[in-house]
N, C-alpha and C positions, 0 to 999 in steps of 0.2 A: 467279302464278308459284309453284311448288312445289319449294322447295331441298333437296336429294338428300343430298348429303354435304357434308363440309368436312374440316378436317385435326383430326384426335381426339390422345387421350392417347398414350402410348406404347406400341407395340405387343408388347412383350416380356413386358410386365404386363398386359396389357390384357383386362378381361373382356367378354366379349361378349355382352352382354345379350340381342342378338338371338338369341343361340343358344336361349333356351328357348323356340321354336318347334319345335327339332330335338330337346330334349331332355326334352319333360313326360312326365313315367312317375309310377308311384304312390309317394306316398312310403312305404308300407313297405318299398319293395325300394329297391336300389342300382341306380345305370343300368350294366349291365355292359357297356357300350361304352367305357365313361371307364376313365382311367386313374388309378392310386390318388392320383397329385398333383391331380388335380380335383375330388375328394371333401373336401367339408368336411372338418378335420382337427382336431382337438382333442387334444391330450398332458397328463397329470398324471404328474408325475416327482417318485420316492422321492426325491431331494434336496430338494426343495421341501416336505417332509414331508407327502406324499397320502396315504401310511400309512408304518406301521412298518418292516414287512416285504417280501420279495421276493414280488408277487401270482403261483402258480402253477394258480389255476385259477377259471371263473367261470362264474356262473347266474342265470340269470331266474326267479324267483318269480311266481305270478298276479298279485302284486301291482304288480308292475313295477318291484320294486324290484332293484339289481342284487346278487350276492351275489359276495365277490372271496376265494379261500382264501388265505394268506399262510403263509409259514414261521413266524410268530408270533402271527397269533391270525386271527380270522374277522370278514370287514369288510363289511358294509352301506353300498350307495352310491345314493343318488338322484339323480342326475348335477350334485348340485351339493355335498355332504358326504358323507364318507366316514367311517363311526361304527364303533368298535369294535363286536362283537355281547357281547352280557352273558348267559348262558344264565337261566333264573331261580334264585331263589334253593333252593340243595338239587342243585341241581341240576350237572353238570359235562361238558362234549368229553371224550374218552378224551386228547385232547392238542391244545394250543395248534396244533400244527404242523397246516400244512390240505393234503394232498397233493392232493384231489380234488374234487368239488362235481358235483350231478345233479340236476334238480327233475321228478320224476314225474308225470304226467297227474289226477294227481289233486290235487296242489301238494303235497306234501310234496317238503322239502329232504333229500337225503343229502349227508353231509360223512362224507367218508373223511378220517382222518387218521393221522397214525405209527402210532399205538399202538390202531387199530380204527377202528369206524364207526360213527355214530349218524342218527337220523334225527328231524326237526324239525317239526310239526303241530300246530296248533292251540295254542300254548300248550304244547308237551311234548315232553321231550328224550329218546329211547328209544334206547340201547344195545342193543349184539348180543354176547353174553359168548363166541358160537361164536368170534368175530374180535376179541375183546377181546386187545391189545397186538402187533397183526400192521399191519405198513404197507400201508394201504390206497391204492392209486395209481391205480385207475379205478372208473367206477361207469357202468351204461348202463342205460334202461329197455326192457327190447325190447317189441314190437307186443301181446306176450299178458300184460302188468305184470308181468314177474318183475325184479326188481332184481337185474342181474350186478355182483360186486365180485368187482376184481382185486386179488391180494397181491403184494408184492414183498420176499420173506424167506428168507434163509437157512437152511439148506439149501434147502429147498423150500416156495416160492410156491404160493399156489393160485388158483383159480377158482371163486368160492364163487353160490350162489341163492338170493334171498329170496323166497319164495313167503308171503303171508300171513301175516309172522313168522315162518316157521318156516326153519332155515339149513340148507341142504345142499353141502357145500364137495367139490371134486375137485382130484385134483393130488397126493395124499399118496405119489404112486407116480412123482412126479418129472416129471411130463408136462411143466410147465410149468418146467423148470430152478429157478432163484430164482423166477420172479414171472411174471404175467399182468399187461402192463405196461399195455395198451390194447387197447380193447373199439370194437366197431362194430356196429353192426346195418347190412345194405342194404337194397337196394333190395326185392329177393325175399324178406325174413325169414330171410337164413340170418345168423348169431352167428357173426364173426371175432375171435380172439384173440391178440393178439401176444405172442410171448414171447421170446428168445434166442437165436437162428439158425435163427427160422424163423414160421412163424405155423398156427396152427388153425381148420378151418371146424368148430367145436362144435357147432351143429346149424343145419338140421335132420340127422335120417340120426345114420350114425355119423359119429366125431368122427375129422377126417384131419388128419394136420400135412403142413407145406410146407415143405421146406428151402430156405434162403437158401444154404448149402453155406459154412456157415463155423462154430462154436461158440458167438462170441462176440457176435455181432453182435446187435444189440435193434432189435426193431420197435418202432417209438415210436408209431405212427398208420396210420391209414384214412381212404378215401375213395372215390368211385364219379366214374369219369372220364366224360369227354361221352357214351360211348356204352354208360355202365353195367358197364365191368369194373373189378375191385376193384385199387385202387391201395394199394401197401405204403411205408410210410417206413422205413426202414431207416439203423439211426446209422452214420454216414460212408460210407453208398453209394447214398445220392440214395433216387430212389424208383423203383418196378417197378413192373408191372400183372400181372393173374391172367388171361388169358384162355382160355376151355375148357381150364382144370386145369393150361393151363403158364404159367410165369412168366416174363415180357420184363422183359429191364434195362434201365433209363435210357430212359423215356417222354420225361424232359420234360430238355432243358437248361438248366441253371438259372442265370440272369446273374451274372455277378460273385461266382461262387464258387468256391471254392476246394475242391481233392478234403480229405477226409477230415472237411468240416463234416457237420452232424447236421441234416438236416429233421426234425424236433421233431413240427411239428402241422400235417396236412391238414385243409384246410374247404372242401365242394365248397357253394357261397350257393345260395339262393334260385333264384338267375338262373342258375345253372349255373356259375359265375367260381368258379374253385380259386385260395383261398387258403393258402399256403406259408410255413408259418414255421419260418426257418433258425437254429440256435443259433450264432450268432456272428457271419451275414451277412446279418439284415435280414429283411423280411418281402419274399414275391415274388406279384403277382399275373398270374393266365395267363385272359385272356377271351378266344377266339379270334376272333382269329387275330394276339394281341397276345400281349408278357409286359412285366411291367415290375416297377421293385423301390424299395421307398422302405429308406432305411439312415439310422442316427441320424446321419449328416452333414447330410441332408434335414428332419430336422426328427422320427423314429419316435423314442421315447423311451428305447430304446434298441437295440442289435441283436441281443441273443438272445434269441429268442420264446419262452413259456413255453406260449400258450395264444393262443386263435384263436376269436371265439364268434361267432355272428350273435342278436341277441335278435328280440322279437315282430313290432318297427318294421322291421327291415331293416337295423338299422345292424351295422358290423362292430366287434367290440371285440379288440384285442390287447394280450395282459398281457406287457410285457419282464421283465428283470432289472431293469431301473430306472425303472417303470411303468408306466401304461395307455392306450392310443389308443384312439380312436373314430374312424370312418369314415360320414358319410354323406350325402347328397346336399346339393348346393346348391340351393337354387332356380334361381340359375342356374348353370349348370358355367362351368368357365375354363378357356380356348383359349389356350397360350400355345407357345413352341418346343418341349417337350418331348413336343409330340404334331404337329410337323412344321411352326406357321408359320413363314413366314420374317420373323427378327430386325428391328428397326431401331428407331431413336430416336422413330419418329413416323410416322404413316401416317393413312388414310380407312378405315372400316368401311360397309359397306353391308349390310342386307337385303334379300333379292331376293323378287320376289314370288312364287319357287318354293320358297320355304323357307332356300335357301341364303340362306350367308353370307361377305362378298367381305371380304376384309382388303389396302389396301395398305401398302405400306412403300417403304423405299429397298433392300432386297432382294429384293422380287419382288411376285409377287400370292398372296394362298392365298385360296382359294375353299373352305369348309368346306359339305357336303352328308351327311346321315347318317351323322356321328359319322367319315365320310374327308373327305380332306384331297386336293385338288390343287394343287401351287404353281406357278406360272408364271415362267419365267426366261429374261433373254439366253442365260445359259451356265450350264452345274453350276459349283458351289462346288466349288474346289479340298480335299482334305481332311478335306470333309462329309457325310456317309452319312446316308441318311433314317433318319429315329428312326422308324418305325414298318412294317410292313405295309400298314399303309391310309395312306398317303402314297404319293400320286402325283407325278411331275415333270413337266412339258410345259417343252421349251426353244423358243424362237422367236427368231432374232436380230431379229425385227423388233418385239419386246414391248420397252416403253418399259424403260429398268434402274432408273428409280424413279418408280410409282405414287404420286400425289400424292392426287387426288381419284377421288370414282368418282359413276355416276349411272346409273339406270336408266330408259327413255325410254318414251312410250307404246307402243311394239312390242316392249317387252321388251328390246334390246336393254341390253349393259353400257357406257355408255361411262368410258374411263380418259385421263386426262391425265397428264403430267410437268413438272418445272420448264421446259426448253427450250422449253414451249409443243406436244409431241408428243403427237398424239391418235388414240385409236381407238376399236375397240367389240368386242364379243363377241358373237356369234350363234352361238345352238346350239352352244356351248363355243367357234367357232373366230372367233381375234383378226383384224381386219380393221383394220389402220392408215391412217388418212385423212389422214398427214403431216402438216407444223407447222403454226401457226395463227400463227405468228411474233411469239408474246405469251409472257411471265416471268408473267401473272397468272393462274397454274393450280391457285390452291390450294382452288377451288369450283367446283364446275359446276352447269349449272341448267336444266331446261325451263319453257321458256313452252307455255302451253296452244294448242291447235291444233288445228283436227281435216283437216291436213294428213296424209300419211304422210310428210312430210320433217320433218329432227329441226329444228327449232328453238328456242336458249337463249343460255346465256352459261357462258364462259368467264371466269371471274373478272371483269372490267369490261366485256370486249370480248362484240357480241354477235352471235352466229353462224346461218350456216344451213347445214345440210349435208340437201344433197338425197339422197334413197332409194339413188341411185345417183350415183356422181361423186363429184368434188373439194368440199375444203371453200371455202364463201367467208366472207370477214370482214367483218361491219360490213354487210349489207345486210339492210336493214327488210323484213319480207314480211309482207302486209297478209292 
């Protein structure tokens, strides 16, 4: 005899192991099907003293070590201490304050900070006196190594180039208002530059601006949406898209926010998943044809996002005001209500020999099959709305209203039982109920070997035959 299921842990917590059949991908990437509550989650929080200061920007070195800028000095993390950096001796940052961080193809560090920029190799700290006491707020390496560094300074910002050492700065004629806030490279090689009510395609070509149609308003970020047009963050008006030279408002709506917040920082991963960080409402993830939002009620460390990184492994790092998260895969992910099972105190899990994965409860059935969700029910829940897109419902008044045990037979079929002793089965998704077995002992089901095509097992003590076709019978031995 070969026993199937029985009554497991709690289903509201409940991970399910069997899922990483559905879910092994590599671990440098993130599985972008999951939702950011399934993702390993790790928090370090400035009250806890992680560091000193508030982390506003971060980079990966070849080394692998991670590098966090701070309002107060410059911090080295190998994911288990976080060490002030010391420059050598003679040596000095233009200023403690770290606005910016970039690590070049060739492994040199740039750290942009208040008062200039310097850059970090082998053992040597090299200043640029062109940018010496100017607040440096971006830095990007584009495809042909030239180092772009943004300024953001009264009167007038500029948009400065490092080619080889040597500095050639633009902007003195006000192009850039204060500052050249944020820098992009795309997909094609062209160099976006954000600035103050509006944004720059710098090159290739000549250099065009884009108005936003206001003065005031600051592009804080970039990103290239699923189908390759240029997405703009715009403080307190969400974010736009560029498509053939005209700009669209409000792509994406964004949960649980509130008009006049700042989308901060775009990050389009690995896998294609835009990551969204809101200044004062949480980090928001969008993998289609999902979105979802973790907020420091949840557990993010806190809810105004500074910075947004993906490093070498795949994992995702978010620096707050009140410090740093990491996101990355579980070995196995976890299946819980917030991606559509249905609730309950206790239930059966099964895997099926198609990959799926059957979940019962005292509120229904959910059957998990590539990363969607079907749940099966008497009746919709009053006042319940699916938490997802890939949540499906199936109502049947004749599905048991609490799955107890579950079992899958040599024909593949699914069969389910309930406390009152009500039994059925599942072929080819559709439920077939074979009425009571007039038994309370439904908390196991079981087959006996056979090379019948009638099912024969046991219902908890009692032991059953149900023929291919027909009524069930109780208690009769079949040789």
């Amino acid at each position: 005899m070969r026993t199937v299921s029985s009554r497991t842990a709690p289903l509201g917590c409940l991970l399910l192991a069997c899922a990483a059949l559905l879910c092994a991908r590599s671990a440098l990437a993130l599985d972008p099907s999951l939702d950011i509550s399934q993702y390993a989650h790790t928090a370090w929080r400035v009250r806890d003293g992680f560091t000193q200061g508030t982390i506003l920007a971060i980079a990966q070195t070849p080394d692998g070590y991670l590098w966090m800028g701070t309002d107060l000095e410059l911090v080295r993390f190998d994911g288990v201490r976080a060490v002030p950096w010391q420059p050598p001796p003679g040596q000095q940052l233009p200023s403690k304050f770290i606005w910016s961080l970039a690590v070049a193809r060739d492994g040199t560090l740039w750290i942009g900070t208040k008062r200039g920029i310097a850059s970090w190799k082998d053992g040597k700290l090299t200043t640029y006196p062109e940018i010496a006491g100017r607040e440096t707020v971006s830095i990007l390496e584009d495809h042909e190594g030239t180092i772009w560094v943004g300024e953001w300074q009264a009167p007038q910002g500029r948009l400065c180039a490092i080619r080889n050492g040597a500095v050639e700065c633009y902007g003195a004629d006000g192009s850039f208002g204060r500052g050249a806030l944020s820098l992009y490279e795309d997909s094609k090689g062209k160099l976006w530059v954000g600035s103050v009510g509006g944004f720059w395609r710098w090159k290739p070509d000549r250099p065009k601006f884009y108005s936003l149609g206001t003065k005031n308003t600051a592009v804080t970020s970039f990103a290239e949406d699923i189908d390759g047009a240029l997405l703009i963050a715009a403080e307190g008006m969400g974010i736009w898209r560029l498509v053939d030279g005209a700009i669209e408002e409000h792509p994406y709506t964004l949960p649980n926010s509130a008009p006049g917040l700042t989308v901060y920082r775009l990050l389009k991963d690995q896998d294609g998943a835009l990551w969204i960080g809101i200044y004062g409402g949480g980090l928001v993830h969008v993998h289609q044809p999902r979105t979802d939002v973790l907020t420091q009620s949840e557990g993010l460390s806190g809810n105004s996002i500074n910075a947004v990184f993906q490093d070498r492994e795949g994992s995702i790092w978010v620096a707050t005001t009140d410090g740093l998260d990491r996101f990355r895969n579980f070995a196995v992910p976890r299946w819980s209500v917030q991606q559509g099972l249905p609730f309950a105190p206790g239930g059966a899990v099964l895997a099926a020999r198609d990959g799926s994965v059957w979940a019962g409860s005292s509120n229904g059935l959910g059957r998990l099959s590539k990363s969607e969700v079907t749940i099966y029910r008497q009746a919709r829940e009053r006042g319940r709305s699916l938490t997802s897109q890939a949540v499906r419902e199936r109502i049947h008044p004749e599905f048991p209203k609490n799955f107890r045990a579950l079992l899958q037979d040599h024909n593949g079929r699914i069969w389910v039982s309930s406390p009152n002793g009500g039994l059925g089965y599942f072929e080819n998704q559709q439920y077939h109920p074979v009425g009571s077995v007039g038994t309370n002992a439904s908390d196991a089901l079981a087959e006996q070997k056979s090379n019948r095509k009638d099912f024969m097992g046991y219902l908890g003590a009692k032991r059953l035959w149900f023929p291919s076709r027909g009524r069930s019978r109780e208690g009769r031995t079949v040789d």
